[in-house]
C-alpha positions in Angstrom: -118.4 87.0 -97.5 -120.4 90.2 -97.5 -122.6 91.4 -100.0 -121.6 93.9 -102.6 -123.5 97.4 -102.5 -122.6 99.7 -105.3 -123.4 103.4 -104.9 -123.2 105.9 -107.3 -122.0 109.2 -105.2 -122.9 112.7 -108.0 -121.5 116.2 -107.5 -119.8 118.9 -108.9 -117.4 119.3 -106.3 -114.7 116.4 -105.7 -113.9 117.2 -102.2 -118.0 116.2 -101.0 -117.6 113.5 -103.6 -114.4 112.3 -101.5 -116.2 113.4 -98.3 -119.1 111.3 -99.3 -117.5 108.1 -100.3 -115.3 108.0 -97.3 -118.4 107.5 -95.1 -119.9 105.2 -97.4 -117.0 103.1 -97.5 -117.1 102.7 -93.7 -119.8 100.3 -94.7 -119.1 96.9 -94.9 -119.6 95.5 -98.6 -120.0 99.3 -100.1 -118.6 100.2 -103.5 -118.4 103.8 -104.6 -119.0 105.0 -108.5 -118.2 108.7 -108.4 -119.9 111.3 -111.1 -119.2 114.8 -111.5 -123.0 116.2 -112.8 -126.1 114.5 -113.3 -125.8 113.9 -116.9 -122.3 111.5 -116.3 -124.3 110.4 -113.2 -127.5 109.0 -115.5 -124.8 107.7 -117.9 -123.4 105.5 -115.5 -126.3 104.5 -114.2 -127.3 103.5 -117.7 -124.5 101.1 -117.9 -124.5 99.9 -114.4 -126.3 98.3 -111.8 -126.4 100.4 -108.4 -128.0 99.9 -105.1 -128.1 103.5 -103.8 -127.8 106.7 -105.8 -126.5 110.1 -103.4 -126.8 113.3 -105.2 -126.3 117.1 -105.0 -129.2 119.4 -106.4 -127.2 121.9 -107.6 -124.5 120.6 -110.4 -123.9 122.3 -114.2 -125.0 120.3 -117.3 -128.1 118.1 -115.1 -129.1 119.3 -111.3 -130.1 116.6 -109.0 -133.5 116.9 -109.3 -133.5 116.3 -113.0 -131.5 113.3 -111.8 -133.8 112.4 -109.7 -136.5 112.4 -112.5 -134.9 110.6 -114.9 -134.2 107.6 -112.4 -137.7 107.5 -111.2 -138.7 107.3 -114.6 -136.4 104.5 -115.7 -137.9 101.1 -115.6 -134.1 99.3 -114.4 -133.5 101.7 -111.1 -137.0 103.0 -110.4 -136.8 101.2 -106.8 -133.4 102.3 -106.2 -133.0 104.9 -103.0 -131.6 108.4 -103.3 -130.3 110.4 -101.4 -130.1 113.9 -101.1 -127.1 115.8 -100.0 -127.4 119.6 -100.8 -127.0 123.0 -99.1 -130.4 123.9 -100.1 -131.9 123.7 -96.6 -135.2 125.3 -97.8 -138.3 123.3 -97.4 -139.5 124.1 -100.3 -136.5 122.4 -101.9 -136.7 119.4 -99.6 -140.4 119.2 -100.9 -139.7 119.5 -104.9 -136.9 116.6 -104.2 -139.0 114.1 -102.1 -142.3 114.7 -104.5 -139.6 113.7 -107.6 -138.9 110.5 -105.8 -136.0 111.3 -103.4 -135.6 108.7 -100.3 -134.2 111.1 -97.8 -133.0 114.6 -97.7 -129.6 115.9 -96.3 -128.4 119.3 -96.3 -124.8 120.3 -96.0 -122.6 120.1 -94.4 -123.6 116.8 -93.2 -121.4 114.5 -90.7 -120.2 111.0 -92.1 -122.7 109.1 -89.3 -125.5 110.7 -90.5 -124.9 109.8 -94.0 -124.0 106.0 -93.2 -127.0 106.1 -90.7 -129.2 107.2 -94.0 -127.7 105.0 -95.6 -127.9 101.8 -93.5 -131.5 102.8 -93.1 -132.6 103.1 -96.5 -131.1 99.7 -97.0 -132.4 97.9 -94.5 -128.9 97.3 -92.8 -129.5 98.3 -89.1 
């Protein structure tokens, strides 16, 4: 039996969401938590355990960076790898997300290897 691995996918628009999960769940073992912003992202995360956290910088209510933040300042998913998937290709973006904490950076629109490729990285799967 393979190993559970929950990741909690967070944007405002349902079709990346959908776009995002579908390439996660090519994954053997993966679980997908969907959240629309970042503030129902960190709620979730509050009252759940998760492996991986993918995010989009640019969402109403919390962006992902504050996101970001709040994770890497929470004792129970400090360690926990995020990823970035955003059209904001500047690297000055890329910078302000990776000094927050951010494991790896994608910008839109990304292809479904490339995110389970991150992915399988980050978790030590390959």
């Amino acid at each position: 039996m393979t190993q559970q691995i929950r990741a909690l996918v967070v944007d405002d628009s349902q079709a990346m969401r959908r776009s995002i999960m579908y390439a996660l769940q090519r994954i053997s073992g993966m679980v997908c938590t969907e959240a629309q912003d970042g503030a129902e992202g960190l709620k979730k995360l509050t009252q759940g355990r998760f492996d991986l956290v993918l995010t989009d910088i640019n969402m109403p209510l919390m962006d992902g960076l504050k996101l970001i933040h709040h994770i890497r300042q929470a004792t129970d998913h400090r360690g926990v790898p995020i990823v970035v998937i955003t059209t904001e290709g500047a690297a000055a973006d890329r910078e302000r997300a990776l000094a927050l904490g951010a494991s790896a950076y994608l910008v839109k629109p990304v292809q479904a290897k490339v995110v389970m490729d991150t992915v399988k990285h980050l978790l030590k799967l390959a």
